[in-house]
C-alpha positions in Angstrom: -83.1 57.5 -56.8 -83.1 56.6 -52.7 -86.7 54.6 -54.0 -85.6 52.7 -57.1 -82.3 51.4 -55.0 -84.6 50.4 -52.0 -87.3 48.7 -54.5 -84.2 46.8 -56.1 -82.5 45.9 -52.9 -86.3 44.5 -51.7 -86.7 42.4 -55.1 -83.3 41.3 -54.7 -83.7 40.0 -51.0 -86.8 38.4 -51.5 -85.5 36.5 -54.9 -85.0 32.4 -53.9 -81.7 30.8 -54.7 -83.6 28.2 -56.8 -84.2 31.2 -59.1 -81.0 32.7 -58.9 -79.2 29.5 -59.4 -82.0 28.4 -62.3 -80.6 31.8 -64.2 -77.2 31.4 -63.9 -77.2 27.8 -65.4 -79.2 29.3 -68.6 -77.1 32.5 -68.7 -73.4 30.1 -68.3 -73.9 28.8 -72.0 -74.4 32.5 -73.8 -71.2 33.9 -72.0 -69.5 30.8 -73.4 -70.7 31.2 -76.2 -69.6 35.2 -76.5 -66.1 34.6 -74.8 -65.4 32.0 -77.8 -66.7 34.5 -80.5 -64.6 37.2 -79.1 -61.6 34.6 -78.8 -62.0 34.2 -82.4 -62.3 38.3 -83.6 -59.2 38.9 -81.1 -57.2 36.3 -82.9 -58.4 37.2 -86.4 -57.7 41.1 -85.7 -54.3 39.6 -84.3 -53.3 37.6 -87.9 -54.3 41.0 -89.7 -52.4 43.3 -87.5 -54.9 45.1 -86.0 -54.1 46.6 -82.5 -56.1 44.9 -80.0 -56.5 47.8 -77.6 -58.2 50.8 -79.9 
């Protein structure tokens, strides 16, 4: 385990912020995208009742 957290620690060192920030701006749009579909089945489940914390 001590070898798989030291290879992911390197890889994440050695990652540029070009990339990082290159990742985030194509990742932003999908979690938008999910938090608005999950808006929409937490509002539906609210108009038919349904408890919203099974």
């Amino acid at each position: 385990m001590e070898s798989l957290k030291a290879a992911v620690d390197k890889e994440w060192d050695e990652m540029s912020e070009y990339f990082m920030r290159k990742t985030c701006l194509v990742f932003c749009p999908r979690i938008e995208a999910m938090l608005v579909a999950k808006g929409a089945i937490l509002k539906n489940d609210i108009a038919n009742g349904i408890p919203i914390n099974q």
